[in-house]
PANU-273007 format. One record per residue (C-alpha): residue number from 1; x, y, z. Coordinates in Angstrom, 1 decimal. Each point is the difference from the previous one (the first is absolute). Layout:
# residues N
baza:NUM east:X north:Y up:Z
...
END
This chain:
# residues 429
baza:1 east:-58.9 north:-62.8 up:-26.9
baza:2 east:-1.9 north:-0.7 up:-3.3
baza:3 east:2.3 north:-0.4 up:-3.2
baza:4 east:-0.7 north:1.6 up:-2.8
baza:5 east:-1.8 north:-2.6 up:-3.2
baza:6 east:1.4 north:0.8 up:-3.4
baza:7 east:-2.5 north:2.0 up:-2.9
baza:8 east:-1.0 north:-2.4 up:-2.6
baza:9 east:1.8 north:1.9 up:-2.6
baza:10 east:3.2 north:-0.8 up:2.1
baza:11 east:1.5 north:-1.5 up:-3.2
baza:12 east:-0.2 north:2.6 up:-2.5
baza:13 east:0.7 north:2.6 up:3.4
baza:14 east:3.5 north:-2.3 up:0.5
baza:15 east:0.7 north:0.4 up:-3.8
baza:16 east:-0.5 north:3.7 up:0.2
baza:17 east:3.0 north:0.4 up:3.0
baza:18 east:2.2 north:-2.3 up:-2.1
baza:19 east:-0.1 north:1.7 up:-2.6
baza:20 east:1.4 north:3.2 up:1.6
baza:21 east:3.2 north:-1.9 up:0.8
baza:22 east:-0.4 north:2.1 up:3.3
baza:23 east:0.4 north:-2.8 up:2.8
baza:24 east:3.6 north:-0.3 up:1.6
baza:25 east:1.2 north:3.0 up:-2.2
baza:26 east:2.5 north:2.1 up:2.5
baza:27 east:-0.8 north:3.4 up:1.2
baza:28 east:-1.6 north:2.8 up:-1.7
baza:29 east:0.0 north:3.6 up:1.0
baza:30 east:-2.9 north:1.3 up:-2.1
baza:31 east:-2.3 north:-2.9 up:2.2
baza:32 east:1.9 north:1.2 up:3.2
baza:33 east:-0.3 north:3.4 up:-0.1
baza:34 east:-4.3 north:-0.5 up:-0.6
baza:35 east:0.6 north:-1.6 up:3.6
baza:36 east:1.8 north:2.3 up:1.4
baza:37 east:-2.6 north:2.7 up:-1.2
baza:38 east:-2.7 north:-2.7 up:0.9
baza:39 east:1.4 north:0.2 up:4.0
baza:40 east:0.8 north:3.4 up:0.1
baza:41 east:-3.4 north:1.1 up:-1.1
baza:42 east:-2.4 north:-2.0 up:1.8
baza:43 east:2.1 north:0.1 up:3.1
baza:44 east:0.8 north:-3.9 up:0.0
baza:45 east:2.6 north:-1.9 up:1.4
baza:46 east:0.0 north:-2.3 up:-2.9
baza:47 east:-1.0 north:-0.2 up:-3.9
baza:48 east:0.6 north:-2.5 up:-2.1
baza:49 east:-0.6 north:-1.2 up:-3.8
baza:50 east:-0.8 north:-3.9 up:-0.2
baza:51 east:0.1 north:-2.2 up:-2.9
baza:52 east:-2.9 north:-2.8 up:0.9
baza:53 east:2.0 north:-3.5 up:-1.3
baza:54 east:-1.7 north:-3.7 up:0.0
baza:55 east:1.2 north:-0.7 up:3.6
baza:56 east:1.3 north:3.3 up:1.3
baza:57 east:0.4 north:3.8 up:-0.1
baza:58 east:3.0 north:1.5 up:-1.1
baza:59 east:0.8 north:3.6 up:0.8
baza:60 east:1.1 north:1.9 up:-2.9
baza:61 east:0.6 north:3.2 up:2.3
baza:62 east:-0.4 north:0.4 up:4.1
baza:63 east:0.2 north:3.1 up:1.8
baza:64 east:0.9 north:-1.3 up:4.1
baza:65 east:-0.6 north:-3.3 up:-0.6
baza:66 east:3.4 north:-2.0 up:-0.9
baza:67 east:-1.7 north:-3.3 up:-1.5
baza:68 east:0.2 north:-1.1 up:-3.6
baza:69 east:-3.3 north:-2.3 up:0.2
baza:70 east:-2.6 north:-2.1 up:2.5
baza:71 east:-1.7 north:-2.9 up:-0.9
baza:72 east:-3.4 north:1.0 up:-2.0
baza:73 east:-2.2 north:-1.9 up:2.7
baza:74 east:1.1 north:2.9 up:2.8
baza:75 east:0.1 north:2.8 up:-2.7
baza:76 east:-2.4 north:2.7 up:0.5
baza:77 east:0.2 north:0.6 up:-3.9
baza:78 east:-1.6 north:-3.9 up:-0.7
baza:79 east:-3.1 north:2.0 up:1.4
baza:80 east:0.7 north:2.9 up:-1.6
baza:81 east:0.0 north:-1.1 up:-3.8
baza:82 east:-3.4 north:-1.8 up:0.9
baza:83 east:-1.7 north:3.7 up:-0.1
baza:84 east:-0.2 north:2.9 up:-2.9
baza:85 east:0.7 north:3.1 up:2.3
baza:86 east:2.2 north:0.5 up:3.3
baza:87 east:-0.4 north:-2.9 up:2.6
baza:88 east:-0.2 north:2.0 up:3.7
baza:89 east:1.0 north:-1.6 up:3.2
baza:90 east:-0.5 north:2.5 up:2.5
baza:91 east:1.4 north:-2.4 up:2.8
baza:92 east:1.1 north:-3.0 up:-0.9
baza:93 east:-0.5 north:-1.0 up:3.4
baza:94 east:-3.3 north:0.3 up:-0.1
baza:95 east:-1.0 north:-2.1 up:-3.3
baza:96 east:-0.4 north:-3.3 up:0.1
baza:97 east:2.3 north:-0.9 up:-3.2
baza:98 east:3.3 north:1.8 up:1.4
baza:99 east:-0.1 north:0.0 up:3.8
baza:100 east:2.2 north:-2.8 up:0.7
baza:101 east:2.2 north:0.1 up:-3.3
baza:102 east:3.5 north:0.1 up:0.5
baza:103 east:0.6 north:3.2 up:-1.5
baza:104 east:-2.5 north:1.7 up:2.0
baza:105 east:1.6 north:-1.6 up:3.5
baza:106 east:3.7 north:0.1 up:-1.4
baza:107 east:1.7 north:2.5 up:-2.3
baza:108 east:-0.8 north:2.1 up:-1.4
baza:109 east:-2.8 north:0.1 up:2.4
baza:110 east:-3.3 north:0.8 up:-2.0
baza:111 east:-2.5 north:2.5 up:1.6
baza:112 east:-1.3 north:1.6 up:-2.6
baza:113 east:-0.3 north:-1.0 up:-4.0
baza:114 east:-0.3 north:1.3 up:-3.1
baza:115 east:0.6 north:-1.2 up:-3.2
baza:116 east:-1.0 north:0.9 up:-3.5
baza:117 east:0.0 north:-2.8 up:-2.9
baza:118 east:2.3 north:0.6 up:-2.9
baza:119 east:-0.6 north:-0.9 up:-3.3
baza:120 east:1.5 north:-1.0 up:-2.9
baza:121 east:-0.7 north:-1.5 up:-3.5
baza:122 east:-3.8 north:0.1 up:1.5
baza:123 east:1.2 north:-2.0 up:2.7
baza:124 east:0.1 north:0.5 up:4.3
baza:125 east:3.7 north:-0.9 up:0.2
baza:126 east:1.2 north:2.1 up:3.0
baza:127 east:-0.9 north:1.8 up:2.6
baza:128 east:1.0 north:4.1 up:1.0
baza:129 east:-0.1 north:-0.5 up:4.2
baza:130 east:0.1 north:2.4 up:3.1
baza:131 east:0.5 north:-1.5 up:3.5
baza:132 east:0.1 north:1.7 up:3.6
baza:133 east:0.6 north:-1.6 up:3.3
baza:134 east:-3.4 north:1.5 up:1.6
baza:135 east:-3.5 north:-0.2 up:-1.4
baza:136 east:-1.1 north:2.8 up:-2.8
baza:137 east:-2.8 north:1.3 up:-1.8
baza:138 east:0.6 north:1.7 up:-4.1
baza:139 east:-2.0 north:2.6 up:-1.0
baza:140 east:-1.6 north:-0.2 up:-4.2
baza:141 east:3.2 north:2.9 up:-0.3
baza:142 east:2.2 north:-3.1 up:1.4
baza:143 east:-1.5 north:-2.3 up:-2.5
baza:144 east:0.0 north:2.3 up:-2.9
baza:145 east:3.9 north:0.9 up:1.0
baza:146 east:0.8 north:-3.9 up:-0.1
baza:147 east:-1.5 north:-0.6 up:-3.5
baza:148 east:2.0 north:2.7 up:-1.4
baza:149 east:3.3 north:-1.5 up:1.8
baza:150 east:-1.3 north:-3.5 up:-1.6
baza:151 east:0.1 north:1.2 up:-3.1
baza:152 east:3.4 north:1.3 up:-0.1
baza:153 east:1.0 north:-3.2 up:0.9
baza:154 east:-2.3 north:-1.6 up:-2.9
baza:155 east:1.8 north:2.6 up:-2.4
baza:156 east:3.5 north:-1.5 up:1.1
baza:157 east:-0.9 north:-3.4 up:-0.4
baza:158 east:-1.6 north:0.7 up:-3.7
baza:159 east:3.1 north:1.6 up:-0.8
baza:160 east:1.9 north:-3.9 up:1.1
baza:161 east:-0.3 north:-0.7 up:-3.7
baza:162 east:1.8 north:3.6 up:-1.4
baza:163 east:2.6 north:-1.3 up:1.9
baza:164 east:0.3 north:-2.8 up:-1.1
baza:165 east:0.0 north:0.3 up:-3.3
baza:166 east:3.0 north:2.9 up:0.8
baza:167 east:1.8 north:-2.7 up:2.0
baza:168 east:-0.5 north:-2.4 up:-3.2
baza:169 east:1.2 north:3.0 up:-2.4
baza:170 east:3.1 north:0.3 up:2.2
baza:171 east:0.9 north:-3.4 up:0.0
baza:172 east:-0.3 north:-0.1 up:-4.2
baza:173 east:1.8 north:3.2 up:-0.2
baza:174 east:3.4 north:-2.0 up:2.6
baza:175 east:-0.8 north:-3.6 up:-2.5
baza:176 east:0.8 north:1.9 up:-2.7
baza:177 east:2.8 north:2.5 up:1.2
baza:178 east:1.3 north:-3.5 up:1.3
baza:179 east:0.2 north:-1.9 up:-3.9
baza:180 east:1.6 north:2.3 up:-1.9
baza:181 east:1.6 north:-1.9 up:-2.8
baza:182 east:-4.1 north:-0.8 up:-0.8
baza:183 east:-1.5 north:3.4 up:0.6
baza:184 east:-0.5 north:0.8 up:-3.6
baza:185 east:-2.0 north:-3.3 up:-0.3
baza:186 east:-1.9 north:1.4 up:2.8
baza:187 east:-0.5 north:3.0 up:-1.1
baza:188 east:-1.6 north:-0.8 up:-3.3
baza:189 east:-2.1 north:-2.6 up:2.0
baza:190 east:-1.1 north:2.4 up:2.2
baza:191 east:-0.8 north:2.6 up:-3.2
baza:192 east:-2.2 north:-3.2 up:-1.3
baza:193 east:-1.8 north:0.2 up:3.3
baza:194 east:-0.8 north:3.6 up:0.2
baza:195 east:-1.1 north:-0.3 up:-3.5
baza:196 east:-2.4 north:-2.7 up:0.2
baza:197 east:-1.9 north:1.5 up:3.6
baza:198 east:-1.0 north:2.9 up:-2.6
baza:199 east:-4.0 north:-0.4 up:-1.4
baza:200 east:-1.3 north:-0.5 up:-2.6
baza:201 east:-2.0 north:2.0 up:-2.5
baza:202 east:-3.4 north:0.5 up:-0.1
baza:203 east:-2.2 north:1.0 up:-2.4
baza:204 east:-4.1 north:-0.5 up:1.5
baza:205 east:-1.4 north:3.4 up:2.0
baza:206 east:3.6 north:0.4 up:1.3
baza:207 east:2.3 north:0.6 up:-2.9
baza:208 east:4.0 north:-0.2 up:0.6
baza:209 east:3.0 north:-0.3 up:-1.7
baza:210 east:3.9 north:0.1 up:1.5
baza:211 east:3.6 north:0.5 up:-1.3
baza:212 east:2.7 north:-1.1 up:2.5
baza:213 east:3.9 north:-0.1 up:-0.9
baza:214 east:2.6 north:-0.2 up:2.9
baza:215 east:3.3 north:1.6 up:0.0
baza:216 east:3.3 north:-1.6 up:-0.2
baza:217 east:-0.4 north:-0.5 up:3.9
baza:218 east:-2.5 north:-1.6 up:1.5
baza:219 east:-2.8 north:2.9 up:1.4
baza:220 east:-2.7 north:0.7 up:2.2
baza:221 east:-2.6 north:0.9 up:-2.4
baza:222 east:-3.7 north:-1.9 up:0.5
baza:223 east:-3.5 north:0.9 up:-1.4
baza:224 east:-3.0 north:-2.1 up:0.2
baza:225 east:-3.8 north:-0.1 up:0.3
baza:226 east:-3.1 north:-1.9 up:1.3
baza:227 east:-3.4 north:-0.3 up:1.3
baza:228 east:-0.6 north:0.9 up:3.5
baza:229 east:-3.8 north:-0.7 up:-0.4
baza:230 east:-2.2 north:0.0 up:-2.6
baza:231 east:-0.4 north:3.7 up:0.0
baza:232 east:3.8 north:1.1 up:0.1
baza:233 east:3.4 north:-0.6 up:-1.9
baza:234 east:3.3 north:0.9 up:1.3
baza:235 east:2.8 north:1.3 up:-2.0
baza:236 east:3.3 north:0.8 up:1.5
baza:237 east:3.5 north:0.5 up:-0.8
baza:238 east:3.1 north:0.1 up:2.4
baza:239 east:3.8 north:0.7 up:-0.5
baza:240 east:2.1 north:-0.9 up:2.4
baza:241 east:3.2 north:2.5 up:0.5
baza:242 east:3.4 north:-1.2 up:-1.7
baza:243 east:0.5 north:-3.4 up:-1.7
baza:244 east:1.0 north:-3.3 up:0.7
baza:245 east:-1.0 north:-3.1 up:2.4
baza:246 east:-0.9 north:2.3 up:3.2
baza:247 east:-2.3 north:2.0 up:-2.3
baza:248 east:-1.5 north:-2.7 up:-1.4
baza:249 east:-1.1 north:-2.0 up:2.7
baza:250 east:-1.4 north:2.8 up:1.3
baza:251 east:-2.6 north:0.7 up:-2.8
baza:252 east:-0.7 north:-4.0 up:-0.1
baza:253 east:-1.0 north:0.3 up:3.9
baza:254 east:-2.2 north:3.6 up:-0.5
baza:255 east:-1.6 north:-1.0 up:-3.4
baza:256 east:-1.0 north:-4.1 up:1.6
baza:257 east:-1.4 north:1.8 up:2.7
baza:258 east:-2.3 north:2.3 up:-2.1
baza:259 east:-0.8 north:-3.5 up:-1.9
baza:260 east:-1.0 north:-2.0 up:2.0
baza:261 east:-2.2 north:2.9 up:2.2
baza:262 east:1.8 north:-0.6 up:3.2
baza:263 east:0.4 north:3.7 up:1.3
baza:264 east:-1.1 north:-0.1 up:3.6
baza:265 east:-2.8 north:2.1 up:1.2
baza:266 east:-0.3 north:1.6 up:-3.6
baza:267 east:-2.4 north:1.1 up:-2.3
baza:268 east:1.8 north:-0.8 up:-3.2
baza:269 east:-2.8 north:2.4 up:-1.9
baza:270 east:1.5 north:3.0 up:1.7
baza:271 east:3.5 north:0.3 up:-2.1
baza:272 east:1.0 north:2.1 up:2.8
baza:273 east:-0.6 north:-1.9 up:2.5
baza:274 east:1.9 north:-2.7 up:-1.6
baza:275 east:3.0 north:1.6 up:-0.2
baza:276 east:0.0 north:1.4 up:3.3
baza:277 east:0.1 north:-3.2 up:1.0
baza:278 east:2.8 north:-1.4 up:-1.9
baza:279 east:1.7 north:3.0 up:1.0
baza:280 east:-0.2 north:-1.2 up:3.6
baza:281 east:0.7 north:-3.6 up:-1.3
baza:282 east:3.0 north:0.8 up:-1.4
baza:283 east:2.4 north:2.7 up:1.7
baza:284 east:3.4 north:0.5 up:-2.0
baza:285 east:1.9 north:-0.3 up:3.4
baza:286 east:-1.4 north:-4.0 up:-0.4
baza:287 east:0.5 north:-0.6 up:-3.4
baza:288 east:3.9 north:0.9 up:-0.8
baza:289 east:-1.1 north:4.0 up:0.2
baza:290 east:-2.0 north:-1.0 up:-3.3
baza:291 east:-3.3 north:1.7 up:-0.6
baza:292 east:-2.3 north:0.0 up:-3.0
baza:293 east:-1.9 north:2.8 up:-2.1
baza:294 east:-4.0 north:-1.4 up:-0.6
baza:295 east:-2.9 north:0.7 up:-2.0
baza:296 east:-3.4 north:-1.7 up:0.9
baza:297 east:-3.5 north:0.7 up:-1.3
baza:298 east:-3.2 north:-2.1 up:-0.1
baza:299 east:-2.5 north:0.1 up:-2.6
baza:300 east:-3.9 north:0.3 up:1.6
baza:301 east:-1.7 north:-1.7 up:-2.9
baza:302 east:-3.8 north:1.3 up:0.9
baza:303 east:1.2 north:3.7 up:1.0
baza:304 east:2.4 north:-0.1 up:-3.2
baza:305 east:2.4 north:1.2 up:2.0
baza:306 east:3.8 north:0.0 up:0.8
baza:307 east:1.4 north:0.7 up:2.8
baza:308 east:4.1 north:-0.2 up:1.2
baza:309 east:2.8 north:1.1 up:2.1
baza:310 east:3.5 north:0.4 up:-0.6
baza:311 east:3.3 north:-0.4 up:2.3
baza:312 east:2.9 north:2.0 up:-2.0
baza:313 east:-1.0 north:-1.3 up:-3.2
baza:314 east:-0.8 north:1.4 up:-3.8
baza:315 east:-3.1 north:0.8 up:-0.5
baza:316 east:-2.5 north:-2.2 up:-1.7
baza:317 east:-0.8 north:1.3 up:-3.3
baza:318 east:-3.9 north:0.1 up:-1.0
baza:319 east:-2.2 north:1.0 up:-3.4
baza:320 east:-3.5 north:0.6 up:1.3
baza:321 east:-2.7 north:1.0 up:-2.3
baza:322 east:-3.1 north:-1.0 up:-1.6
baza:323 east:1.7 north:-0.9 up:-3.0
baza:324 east:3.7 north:-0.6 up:-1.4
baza:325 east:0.3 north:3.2 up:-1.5
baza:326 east:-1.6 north:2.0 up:2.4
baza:327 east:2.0 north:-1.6 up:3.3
baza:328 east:2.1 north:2.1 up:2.0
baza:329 east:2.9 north:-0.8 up:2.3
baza:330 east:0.6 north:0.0 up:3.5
baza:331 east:3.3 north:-1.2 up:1.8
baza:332 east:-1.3 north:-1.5 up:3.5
baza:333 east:1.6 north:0.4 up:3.2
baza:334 east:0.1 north:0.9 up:3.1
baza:335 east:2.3 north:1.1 up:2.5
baza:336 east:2.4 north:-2.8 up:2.0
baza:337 east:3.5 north:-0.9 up:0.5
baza:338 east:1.4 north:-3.1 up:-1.0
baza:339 east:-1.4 north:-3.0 up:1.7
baza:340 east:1.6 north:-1.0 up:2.9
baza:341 east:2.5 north:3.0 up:0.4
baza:342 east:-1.6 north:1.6 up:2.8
baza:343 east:-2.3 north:-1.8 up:2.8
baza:344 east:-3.6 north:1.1 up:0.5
baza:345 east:-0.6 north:1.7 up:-3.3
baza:346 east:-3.7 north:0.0 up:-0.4
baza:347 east:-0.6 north:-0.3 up:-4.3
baza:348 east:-3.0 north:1.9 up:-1.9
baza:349 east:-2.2 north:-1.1 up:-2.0
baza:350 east:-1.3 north:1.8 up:-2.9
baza:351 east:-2.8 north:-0.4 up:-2.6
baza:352 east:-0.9 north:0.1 up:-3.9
baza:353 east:-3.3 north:-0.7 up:-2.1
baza:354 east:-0.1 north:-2.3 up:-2.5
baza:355 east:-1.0 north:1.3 up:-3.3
baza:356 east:-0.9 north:-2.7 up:-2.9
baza:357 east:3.3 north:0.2 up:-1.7
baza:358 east:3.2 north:0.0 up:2.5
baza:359 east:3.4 north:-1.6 up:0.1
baza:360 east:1.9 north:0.0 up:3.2
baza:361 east:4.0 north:-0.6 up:-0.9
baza:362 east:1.7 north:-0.8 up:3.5
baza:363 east:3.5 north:-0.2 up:-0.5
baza:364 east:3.6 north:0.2 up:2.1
baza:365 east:2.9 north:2.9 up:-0.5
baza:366 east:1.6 north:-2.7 up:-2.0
baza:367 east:-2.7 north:0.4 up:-2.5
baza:368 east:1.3 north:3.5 up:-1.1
baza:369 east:2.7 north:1.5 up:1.6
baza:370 east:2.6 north:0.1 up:-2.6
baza:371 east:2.9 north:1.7 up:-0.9
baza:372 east:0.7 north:0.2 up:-3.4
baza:373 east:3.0 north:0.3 up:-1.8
baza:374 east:0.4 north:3.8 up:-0.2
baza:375 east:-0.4 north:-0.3 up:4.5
baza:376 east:-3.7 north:1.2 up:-0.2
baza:377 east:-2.1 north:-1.9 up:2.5
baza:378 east:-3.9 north:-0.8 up:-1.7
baza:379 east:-2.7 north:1.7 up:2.7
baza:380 east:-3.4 north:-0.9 up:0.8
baza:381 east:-1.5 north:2.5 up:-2.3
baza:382 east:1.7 north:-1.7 up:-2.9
baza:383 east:-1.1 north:-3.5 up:1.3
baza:384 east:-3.3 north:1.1 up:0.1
baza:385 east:-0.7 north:1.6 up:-3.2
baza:386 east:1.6 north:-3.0 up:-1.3
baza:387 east:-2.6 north:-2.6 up:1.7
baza:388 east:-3.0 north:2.8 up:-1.0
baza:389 east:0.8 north:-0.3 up:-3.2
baza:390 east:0.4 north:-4.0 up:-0.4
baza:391 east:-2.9 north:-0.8 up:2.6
baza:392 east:-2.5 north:2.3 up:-2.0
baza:393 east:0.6 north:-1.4 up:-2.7
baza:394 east:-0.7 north:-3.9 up:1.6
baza:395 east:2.8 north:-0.9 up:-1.2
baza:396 east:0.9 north:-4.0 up:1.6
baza:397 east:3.5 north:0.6 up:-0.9
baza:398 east:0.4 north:3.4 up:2.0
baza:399 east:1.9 north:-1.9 up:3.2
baza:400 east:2.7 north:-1.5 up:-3.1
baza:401 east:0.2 north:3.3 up:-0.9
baza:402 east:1.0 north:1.9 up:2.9
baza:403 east:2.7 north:-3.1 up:0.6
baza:404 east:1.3 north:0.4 up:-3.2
baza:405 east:0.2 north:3.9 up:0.3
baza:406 east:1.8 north:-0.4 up:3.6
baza:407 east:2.5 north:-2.2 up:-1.9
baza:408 east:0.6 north:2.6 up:-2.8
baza:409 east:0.6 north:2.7 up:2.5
baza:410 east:2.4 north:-1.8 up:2.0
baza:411 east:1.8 north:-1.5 up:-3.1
baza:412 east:0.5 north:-3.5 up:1.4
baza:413 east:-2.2 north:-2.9 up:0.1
baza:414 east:0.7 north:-0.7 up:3.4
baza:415 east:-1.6 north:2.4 up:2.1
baza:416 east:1.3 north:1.4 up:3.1
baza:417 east:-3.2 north:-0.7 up:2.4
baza:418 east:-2.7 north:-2.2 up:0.2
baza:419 east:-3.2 north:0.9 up:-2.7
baza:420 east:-3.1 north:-0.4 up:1.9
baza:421 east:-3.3 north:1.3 up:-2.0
baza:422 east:-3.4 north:-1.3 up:0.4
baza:423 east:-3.7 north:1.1 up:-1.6
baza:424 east:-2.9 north:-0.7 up:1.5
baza:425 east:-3.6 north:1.3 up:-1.7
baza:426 east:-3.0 north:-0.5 up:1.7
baza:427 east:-2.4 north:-0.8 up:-3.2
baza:428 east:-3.6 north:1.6 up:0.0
baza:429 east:-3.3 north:-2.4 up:0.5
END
């Protein structure tokens, strides 16, 4: 038998499988049933999905094999980590490193291997394996078969951080429940936090400006905006359904995400993309039957042009023209339920052309849904003629202005949802 040496990034490879907080982590069935499926379509006797650890492997999910983990010097997988693609052993028997290892002349009995490195973080930290009990060939349809298996088990263990980040929001939401006689103090701490995640304004090629005012209750409003590369700018804008801690600390977890980039296997230029992703990210059922309504677009600074996808939100509001006077409006959006109300909704993408002048006002219902105090309700149309008027002019003081109308309308000072509006110009060259 010839153990298997360690790969000289086995430090930063180590890091990498701590960081998933995967090891020793009971039962799953979303790893066990790719086993299952794993075993009942290649015809094996056993699958399994193997965390690679400093001294051992440690099986995350086994289908016919009852172990937990083997020491890493008998493992298959310690070989199997060492390559980029599939390692084959057609019969163990027959090769050199494997014929007298204990798992090939005890249980469970190796014949036939395959196994398929699994990444993560840019790291080999696991292995996808088949084994039979009698020698085998795989065909490149095999092969092909197994990488697209792997990567529904890479896709589970990228989402390892969603979840914990739901298990974190969870824990927060019982804390509080728990101190009542300081969730007021908690509240307006957690109103400070919200509020100091939002961005700041810009004013170079990218031009923004914000007006944000919570409710009474704490919301789940969140807007923001940044660089993906040098050549695009997100903006987006989510509101989470209903108010307090729950809906909070859901827009925190969505909006972080889209900050710090971290949407796996994404392009984050594709705004529908994006949220198609988040919609799988994020199903009410896991999240306290709490969805959220979303508008993203991205700026193409070369092309001059925008393009964005909605989930059940308002439209964006644009002026478009080659001048102030001379821009017309256009409400973007396209079709899409609320985010995370439905699995496997696939979200569109549409398109606009930059003209020189434009001012794209993103905004939640918050922003102009108001009843006044004859029980009229302000519509869209009103809304927009409204944000024509002020943003042709170039008025600065056209986001006060709408705050201060929604206030009149409502005759209160305190409003009854969270006002979300945010401008964003792309300036000419």
């Amino acid at each position: 038998m010839i153990a298997p040496h360690k790969p000289e990034n086995e430090s930063e490879r180590l890091t990498a499988l701590r960081a998933l907080d995967i090891l020793d982590t009971p039962p799953e069935e979303r790893f066990d049933r790719i086993t299952r499926l794993v075993s009942e379509f290649f015809r094996v006797p056993v699958a399994y999905v193997a965390m690679v650890d400093a001294n051992r492997q440690w099986l995350k999910s086994s289908c016919g094999w009852n172990v937990k983990e083997t020491g890493r010097d008998v493992s298959f997988c310690g070989h199997t980590i060492l390559q980029d693609k599939t390692l084959i052993i057609p019969d163990a028997k027959e090769d050199v490193r494997f014929a007298d290892n204990p798992m090939v002349t005890n249980e469970p009995h190796i014949r036939f291997y395959a196994g398929r490195p699994l990444r993560a973080m840019g790291q080999k930290v696991g292995t996808l394996c088949l084994v039979a009990h009698e020698p085998r060939d795989v065909s490149e349809e095999d092969l092909g078969m197994l990488d697209e298996f792997a990567a529904m088990v890479e896709h589970e263990l990228t989402m390892l951080d969603v979840i914990h980040v739901q298990r974190e929001l969870l824990n927060t939401k019982e804390a509080l429940l728990e101190s009542r006689k300081h969730l007021a103090h908690e509240l307006e701490e957690a109103t400070e936090y919200t509020r100091s995640l939002l961005p700041s304004p810009l004013d170079e090629r990218i031009r923004t400006a914000w007006k944000f005012e919570p409710s009474t209750d704490l919301g789940g409003d969140f807007f923001g905006y940044r660089w993906i590369d040098d050549d695009h700018f997100a903006v987006y804008l989510i509101d989470v359904c209903g108010h307090g801690v729950g809906a909070a600390l859901l827009s925190v977890s969505v909006v972080n995400l889209l900050r710090s980039q971290s949407l796996p296997a994404t392009d984050l230029r594709d705004p529908g993309q994006v949220l198609t992703t988040l919609n799988a990210m994020f199903p009410m059922e896991s999240n306290g039957n709490k969805y959220f309504t979303a508008w993203y677009g991205v700026y193409e600074l070369s092309a001059r042009r925008l393009r964005y996808s909605s989930g059940g939100h308002p439209p964006a509001f644009l002026l478009n023209g080659k001048t102030a006077d001379q821009a017309q409006s256009h409400w973007l959006t396209t079709r899409g339920l609320a985010v995370g109300a439905m699995e496997q909704v696939q979200f569109e993408t549409g398109d606009m052309d930059l003209a020189p002048f434009n001012r794209l006002y993103v905004f939640s219902d918050g922003a102009y849904e108001a009843e006044t105090p004859d029980g009229k309700m302000q519509d869209l149309a009103d809304f927009g003629a409204r944000l024509k008027e002020w943003g042709r002019a170039q008025d600065d003081n056209d986001l006060d202005q709408v705050f201060e109308r929604m206030r009149a309308l409502q005759g209160t000072d305190q409003l009854d949802d969270d006002f979300s509006l945010l401008r964003v110009e792309l300036r000419s060259t």
